[in-house]
N, C-alpha and C positions, 0 to 999 in steps of 0.2 A: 504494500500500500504506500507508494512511493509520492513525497509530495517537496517540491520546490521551497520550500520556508525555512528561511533563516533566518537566524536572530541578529539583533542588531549588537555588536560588544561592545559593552560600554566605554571600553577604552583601548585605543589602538596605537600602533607606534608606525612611522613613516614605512613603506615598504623597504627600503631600504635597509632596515633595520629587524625586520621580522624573520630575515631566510637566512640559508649559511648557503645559499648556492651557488653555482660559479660564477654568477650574474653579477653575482652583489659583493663577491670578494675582487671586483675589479675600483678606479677609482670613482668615484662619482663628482656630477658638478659640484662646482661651488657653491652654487644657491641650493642644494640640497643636502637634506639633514643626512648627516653621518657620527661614527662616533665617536668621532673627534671635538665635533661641536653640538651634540645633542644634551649631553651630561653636561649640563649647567647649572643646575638648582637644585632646591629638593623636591619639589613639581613633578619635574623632572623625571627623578627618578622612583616616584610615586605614580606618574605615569608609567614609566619601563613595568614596577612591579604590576601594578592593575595586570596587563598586558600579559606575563607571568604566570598570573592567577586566570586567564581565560582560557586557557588550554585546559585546566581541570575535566578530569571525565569525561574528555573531546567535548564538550559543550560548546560545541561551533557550528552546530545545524542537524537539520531532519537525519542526516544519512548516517553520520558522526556520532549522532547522541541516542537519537530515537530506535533507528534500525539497529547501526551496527552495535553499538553500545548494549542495546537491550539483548540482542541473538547470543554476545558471549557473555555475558552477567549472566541470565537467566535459562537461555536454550541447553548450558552444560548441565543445571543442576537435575537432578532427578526426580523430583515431585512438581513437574512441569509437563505440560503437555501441549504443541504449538494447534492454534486454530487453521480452520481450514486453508485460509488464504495465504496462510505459508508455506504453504507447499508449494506457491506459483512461484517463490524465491529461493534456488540453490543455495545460495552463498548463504542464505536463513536457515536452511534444512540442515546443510554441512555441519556447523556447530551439534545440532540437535542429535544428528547420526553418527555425531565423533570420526567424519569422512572429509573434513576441511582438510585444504595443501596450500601451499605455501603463495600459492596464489588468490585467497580467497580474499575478497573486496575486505570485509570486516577486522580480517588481520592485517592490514596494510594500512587502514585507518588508525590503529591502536597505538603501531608502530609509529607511522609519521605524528602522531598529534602529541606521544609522551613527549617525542624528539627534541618537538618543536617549540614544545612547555619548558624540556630543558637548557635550550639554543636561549629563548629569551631569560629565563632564569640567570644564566649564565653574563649574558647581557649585563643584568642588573648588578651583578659582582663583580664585573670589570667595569664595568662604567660608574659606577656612586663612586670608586676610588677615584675618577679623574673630578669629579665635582670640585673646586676651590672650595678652601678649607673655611671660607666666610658664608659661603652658598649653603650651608647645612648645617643644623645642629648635631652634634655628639651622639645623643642621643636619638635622633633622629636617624641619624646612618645607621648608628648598632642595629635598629629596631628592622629596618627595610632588609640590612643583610639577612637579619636570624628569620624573616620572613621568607626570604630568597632561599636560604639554604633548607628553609625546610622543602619549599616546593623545591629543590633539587629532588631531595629525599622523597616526597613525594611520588616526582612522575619517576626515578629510577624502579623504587619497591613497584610501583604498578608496573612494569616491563617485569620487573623479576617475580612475578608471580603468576606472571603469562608465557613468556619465553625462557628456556633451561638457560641459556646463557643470554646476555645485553650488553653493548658496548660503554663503558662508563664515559658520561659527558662531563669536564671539571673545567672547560674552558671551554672559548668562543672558536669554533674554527676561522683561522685567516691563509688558510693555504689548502689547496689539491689533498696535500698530504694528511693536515689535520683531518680532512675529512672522512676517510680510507684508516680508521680506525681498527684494530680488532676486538675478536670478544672475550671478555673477562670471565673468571671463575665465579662463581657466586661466592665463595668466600669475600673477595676482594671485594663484591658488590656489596655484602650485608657491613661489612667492616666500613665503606665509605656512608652508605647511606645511615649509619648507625651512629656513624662520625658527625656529618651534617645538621642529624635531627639532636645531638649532645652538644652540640656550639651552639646552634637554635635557641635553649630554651634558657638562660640564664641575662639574656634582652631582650624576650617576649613578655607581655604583657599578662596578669590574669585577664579572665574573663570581665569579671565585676570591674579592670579598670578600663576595660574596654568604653568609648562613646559609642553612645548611639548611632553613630555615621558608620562608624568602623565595624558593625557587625557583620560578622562572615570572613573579616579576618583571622589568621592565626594566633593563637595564641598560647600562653604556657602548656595549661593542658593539653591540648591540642598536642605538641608537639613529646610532652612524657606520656601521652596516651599510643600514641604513634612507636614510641621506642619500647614499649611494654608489646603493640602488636608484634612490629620487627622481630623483637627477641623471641617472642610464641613461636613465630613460623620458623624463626632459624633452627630453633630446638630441636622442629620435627626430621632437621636434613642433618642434625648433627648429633648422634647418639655418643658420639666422644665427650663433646664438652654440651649435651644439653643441659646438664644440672647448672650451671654456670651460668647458661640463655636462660632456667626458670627461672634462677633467682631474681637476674638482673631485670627480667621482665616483672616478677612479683614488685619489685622494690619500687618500680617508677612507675607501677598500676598505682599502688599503695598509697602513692603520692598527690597522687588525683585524687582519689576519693577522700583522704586527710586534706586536702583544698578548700572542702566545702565549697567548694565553686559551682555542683551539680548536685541535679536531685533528679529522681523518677520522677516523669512526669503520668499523674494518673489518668489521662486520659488518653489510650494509647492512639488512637486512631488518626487526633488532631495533629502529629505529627507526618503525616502522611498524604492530606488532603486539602491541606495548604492552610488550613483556619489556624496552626501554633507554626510559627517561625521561629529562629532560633530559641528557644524556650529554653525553660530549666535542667533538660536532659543535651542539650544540643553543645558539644563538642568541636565538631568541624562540621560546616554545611554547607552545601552547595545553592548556591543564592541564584530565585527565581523573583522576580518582579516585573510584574506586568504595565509599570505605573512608565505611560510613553511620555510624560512632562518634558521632561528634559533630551527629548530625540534618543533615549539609548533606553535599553530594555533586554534581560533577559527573558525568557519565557519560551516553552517546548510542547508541543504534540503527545508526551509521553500517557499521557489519562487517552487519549484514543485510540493510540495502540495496545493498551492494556487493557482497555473497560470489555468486557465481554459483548458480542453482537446482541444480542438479545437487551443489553442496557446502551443498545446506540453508538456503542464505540467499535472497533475493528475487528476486534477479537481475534488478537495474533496469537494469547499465550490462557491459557488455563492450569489450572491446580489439579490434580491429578487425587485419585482416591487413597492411594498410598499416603499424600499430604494429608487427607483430612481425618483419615485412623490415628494417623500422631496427633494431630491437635485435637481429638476427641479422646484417646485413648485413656485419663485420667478419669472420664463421667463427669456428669455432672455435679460438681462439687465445691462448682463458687458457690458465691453471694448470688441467691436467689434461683437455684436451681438450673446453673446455668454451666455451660461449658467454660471452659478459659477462659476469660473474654478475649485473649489475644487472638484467638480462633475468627472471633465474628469482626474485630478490628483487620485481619486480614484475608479471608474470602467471603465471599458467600456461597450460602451452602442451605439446604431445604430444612428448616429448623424452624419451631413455634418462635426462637427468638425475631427472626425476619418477616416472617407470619404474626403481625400482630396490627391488629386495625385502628386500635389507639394511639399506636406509636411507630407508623410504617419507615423502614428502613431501608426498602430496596428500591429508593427513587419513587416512592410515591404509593403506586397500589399498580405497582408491576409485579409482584411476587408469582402470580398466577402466570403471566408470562416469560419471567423466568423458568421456575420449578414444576409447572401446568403440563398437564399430558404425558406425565413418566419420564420429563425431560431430567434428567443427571444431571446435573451440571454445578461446575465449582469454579463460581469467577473469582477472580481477584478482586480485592476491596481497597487495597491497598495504592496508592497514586491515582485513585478515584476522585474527583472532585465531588464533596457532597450532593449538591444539587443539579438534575440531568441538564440545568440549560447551559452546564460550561462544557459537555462535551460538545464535539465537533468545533468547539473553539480553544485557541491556545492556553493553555492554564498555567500560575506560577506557583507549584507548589515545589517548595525547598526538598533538595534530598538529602536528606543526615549522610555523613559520610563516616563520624563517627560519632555515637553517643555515648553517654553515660552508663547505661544498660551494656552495652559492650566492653566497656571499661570491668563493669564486675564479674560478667563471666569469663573475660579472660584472666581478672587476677583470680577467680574459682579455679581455673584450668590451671593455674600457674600455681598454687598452693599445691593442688590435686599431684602433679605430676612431679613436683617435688616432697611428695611424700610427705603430705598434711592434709590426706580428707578431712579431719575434722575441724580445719579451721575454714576450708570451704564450705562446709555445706551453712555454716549459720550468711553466708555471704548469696549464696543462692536463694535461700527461704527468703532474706530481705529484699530480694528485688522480686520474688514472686508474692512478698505482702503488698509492698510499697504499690506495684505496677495492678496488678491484679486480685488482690487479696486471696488469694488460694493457700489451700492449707501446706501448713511445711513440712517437708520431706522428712521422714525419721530414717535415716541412711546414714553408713559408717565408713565403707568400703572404699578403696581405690575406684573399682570397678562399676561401683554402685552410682559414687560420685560424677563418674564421667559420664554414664548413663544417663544421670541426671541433665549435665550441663550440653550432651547433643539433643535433647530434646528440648531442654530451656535455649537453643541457641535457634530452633527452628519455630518455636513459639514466638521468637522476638524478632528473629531476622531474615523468616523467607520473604522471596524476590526485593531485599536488598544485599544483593553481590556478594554472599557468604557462602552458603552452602557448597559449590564446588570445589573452594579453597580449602573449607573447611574441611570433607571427605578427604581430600589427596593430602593435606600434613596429617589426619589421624590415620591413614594407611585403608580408609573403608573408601575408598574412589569403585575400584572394581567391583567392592560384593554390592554394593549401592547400585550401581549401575545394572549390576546382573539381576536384583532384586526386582529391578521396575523393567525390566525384559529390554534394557538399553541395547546395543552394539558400544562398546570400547575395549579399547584394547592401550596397554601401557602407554605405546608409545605416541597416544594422542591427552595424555596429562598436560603437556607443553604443548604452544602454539609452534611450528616451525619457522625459523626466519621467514620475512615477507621476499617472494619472488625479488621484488625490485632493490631489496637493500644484498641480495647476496649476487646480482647481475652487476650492479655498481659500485658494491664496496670488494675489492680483490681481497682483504682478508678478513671476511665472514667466510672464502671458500673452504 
């Protein structure tokens, strides 16, 4: 369902300045911006970082963000199931049947747009040093680099959790040669990105001193949330030194939540459907605003490609029945007779809770059109805009990239795996009080524990971009896959390099 729209970015830098290609590695006129004389202020280079920050999660259009972005988030995990009209798109299906190569459109975007996040990143760290020293406060530079160097960290960890090996970008190419880079070890890659996000955080800001203008910037949390992820996922490839990666990830989880800077937010759903913005739970988020004031505006198609056809959107992707046995599997055993509620926060599904004439939740008094005639069916709820008149039109609803709620079950996972279930498990029950009120687990066990936290991680975080990562560092990618009658095989855990960066980079051969 392919559609021409793109968003407008709020903030751009001269083309000149945007590519490392061999266009722009020659000289350019005088009367145009280079970057010799672009770095002048701290504007400036408040602009460069904006710019920096637009590459995030490809967020640079329908093809970028909505198609391809959604087919490998979503198409890999297993309690998913594509709608019919995806079948009219290979390079949609590829993901889904674990049959993608090295030419597939979706993996060429991934590649070029982290690149490109890193190239102006990169920018930003050689250029603020040429600013004169009167042009910027002290503070002011510290704060833009520790910004910069986390989006290094950033867009690298997103390549390194997609491709077995990635080239490390730490500078700006200005030659053939820089360009024609090779590929690094993942040691070398976790150790740099690990590096970046630990210079970061000690001239980031909390949250609480953040203004109001500035949210959706980085900040402290953000950045020791980030190095507590890192260290989780290093752990799973490094059975030598993981005790080492639990700790250090325990200790800089620990940190955030001793912040007080976040809290559960109890109403899960508002986080999803644009009505809670950065809220109480919200961590790092990707900023949507529809508000065209000032000619710039982000905002995305994402609620039409997910909303089920039957509720007027496209209906690329569904929940699958394997998804809805885990989120029912406890009964009924909330507050008032009810499943989870994260259940009904993230699909819909034929239940008296959506069936209910006093208080109708499925768009109105469409439920019989939904669920009517022995229809199955298990939509997404989740990037839904409440009310049906925002489908078919652009919506801005934020998407958490990381919260709070993921903060505590990775420091769960990270107690758990260094050999302390029982300081985990009072850390899980708290966020299944706080978020849901359901009753607390009475569990002991290593085994018991993790049990726990894959289930509390797909109660909290399906189809936001977890679940595939998550199966392949806990080693269940395969039996997962074989369970829901998938097609995989190992050697499609990793993206393969993209066609065109191993035709034009001579040492990727």
């Amino acid at each position: 369902m392919k559609k021409n729209i793109f968003p407008v970015l709020a903030f751009t830098l001269a083309t000149g300045l945007l590519s490392c290609s061999k266009s722009n590695l020659t000289q350019l006129a005088p009367d145009q911006l280079t970057t010799d004389n672009y770095w002048i202020s701290k504007d400036k280079a408040l602009s460069g970082l904006a710019a920096a920050y637009s590459q995030l999660e490809s967020f640079t259009g329908w093809d970028n963000y909505v198609e391809a972005r959604s087919v490998r988030e979503f198409y890999r995990e297993d309690y998913i199931a594509p709608g019919e009209d995806a079948y009219n798109y290979s390079w949609w299906m590829d993901h889904y049947n674990f049959s993608f190569t090295s030419g597939n459109y979706a993996i060429d975007l991934l590649w070029r747009d982290n690149y490109r996040g890193l190239n102006l990143t990169n920018q930003v760290l050689e250029g603020i040093e040429r600013i004169p020293a009167g042009s910027i406060d002290d503070a002011g530079k510290k704060q833009i680099i520790a910004e910069a160097k986390f989006l290094r960290a950033y867009y690298h960890f997103k390549l390194l959790t997609n491709f077995d090996k990635i080239i490390l970008r730490d500078k700006v190419p200005v030659s053939e040669a820089d360009l024609a880079k090779g590929l690094s070890e993942r040691k070398d890659a976790y150790d740099m990105i690990l590096a970046d996000l630990s210079a970061a955080v000690p001239d980031l800001p909390l949250k609480s001193e953040r203004p109001a203008a500035e949210q959706g910037r980085i900040t402290k949390g953000a950045a020791q949330a980030y190095i507590g992820k890192v260290n989780l996922y290093r752990a799973s490839e490094d059975a030598a030194n993981a005790a080492t990666y639990y700790t250090n990830a325990a200790n800089s989880l620990k940190t955030v939540i001793n912040s007080n800077e976040y809290q559960i937010d109890p109403d899960f759903l508002s986080m999803f459907n644009g009505t809670t913005k950065n809220g109480v739970e919200s961590i790092f988020e990707l900023q949507q605003t529809a508000d065209a004031s000032n000619g710039a505006y982000y905002r995305s198609f994402l609620s039409d490609w997910v909303a089920a056809s039957d509720l007027g959107g496209y209906g690329e992707i569904y929940g699958t029945q394997r998804l809805l046995t885990e989120m029912k599997k406890e009964g009924k055993v909330a507050t008032g007779g009810l499943y989870d509620p994260r259940s009904y926060g993230t699909v819909y599904f034929e239940d008296s809770y959506f069936n209910d004439a006093t208080n109708p939740r499925v768009y109105g008094d469409t439920y019989n059109n939904v669920f009517g005639n022995g229809k199955n069916i298990i939509a997404f709820r989740k990037w839904i805009p409440p009310t049906p008149d925002r489908i078919g039109r652009s919506n801005a609803i934020n998407v958490p990239l990381m919260r709070y709620a993921d903060v505590m079950l990775l420091y769960a996972e990270a107690l758990n795996e260094s050999g302390k279930p029982a300081e985990a498990v009072p850390v899980i029950n708290s966020l299944r009080k706080q978020r849901s009120n359901m009753p607390a687990l009475n569990i002991s066990s290593k085994q018991e524990v993790f049990n726990a936290i894959v289930h509390e991680r797909v109660m909290e975080f399906t189809l936001e971009s977890s679940r595939f990562y998550d199966l392949r560092r806990w080693g269940l990618l395969a039996k997962n896959m074989q369970e829901a009658g998938r097609t995989f095989s190992a050697d499609k855990a990793y993206y393969p390099l993209p066609l065109k960066e191993t035709l034009n980079n001579p040492q990727t051969k």
